[in-house]
N, C-alpha and C positions, 0 to 999 in steps of 0.2 A: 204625874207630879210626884214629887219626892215628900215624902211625910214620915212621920214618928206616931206608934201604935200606942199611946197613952190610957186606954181602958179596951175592956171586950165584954160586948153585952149579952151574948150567948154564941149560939155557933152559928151564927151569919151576920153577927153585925159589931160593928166594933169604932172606936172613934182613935180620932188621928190629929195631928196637927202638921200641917203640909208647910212646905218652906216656901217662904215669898219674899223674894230681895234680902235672901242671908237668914232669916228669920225665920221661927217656926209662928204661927200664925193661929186665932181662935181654933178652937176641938172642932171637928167637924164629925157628925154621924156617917158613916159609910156604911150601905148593907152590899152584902156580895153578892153579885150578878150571877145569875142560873142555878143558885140552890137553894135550900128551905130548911133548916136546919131545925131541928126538933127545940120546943119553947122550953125554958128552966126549968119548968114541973113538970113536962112530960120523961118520959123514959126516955133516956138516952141525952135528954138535952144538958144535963152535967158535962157528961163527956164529951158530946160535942164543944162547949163552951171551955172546958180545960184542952182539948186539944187547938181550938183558934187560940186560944192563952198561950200556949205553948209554941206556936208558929212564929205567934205577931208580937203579943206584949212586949214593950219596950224593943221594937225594933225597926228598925227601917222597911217603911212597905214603899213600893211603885204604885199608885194608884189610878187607873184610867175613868173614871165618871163616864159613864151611857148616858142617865139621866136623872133624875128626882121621880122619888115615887109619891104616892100621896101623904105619907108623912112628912114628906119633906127632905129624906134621908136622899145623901148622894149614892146610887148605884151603881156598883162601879167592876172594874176584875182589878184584882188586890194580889200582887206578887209580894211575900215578904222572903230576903234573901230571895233564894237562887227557886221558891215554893211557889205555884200558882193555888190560891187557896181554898179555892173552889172545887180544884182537882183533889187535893190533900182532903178534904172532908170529906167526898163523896167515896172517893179509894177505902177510908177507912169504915165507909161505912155509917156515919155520921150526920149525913144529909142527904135528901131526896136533891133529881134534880129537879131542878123547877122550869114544868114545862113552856111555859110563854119565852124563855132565851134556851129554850134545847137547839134549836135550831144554830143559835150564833156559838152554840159549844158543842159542837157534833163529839168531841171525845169523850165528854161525861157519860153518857148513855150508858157505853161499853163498861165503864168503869162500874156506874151504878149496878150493873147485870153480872159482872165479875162479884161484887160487893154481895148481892140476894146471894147468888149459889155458893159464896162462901159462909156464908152466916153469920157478916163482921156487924159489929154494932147492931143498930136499931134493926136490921135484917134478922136478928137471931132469936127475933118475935114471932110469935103464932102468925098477929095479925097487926103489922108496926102501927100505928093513929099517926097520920099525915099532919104537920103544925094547922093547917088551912083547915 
């Protein structure tokens, strides 16, 4: 579905308002499918939350929903522009992938193992602390 990225609540989760008969429609919480993105307070979670700002904020995202998790949040893979955002976080460095959908995202892995050996973001720690 086609939606507008109207807040980001750090680096995996951000809310949207999706179009329904012309119209954009109540805020919806969307978390992004296969990755874990470090919390506000932790190290690196700034950055990760300025760079999904930086992606998504006020812009058109594609939205695919998998499922609801037990908050309630739509899970989903989140293209904004021409970006898959999952991909874009983990490349930079920014986010673990999150192993329970590693399998439905076989490219992250590589990206994340690219990311360790280059030292980007939350990798350029001794010992990164996992959000979980």
């Amino acid at each position: 579905m086609l939606c507008l990225v109207v807040a980001v609540s750090d680096g995996d989760t951000l809310t949207a308002r999706c179009n329904q008969r012309g119209a954009y429609a109540q805020p919806v919480k969307v978390r992004i499918a296969a990755i874990d993105a470090p919390e506000t307070r932790q190290a690196f979670g700034p950055q990760a939350r300025k760079n999904l700002t930086q992606l998504c904020l006020r812009q058109r995202a594609r939205i695919q929903v998998l499922e609801k998790d037990r908050y309630h949040r739509n899970v989903a893979n989140v293209r904004c522009g021409n970006a898959d955002v999952a991909t874009e976080q983990v490349r930079a460095g920014l986010a673990w992938v999150y192993t329970p959908y590693a399998r439905q995202h076989p490219h992250l892995l590589p990206l994340q193992r690219q990311a360790q050996a280059s030292s980007l973001g939350l990798w350029s720690q001794r010992r990164p602390l996992p959000p979980w």
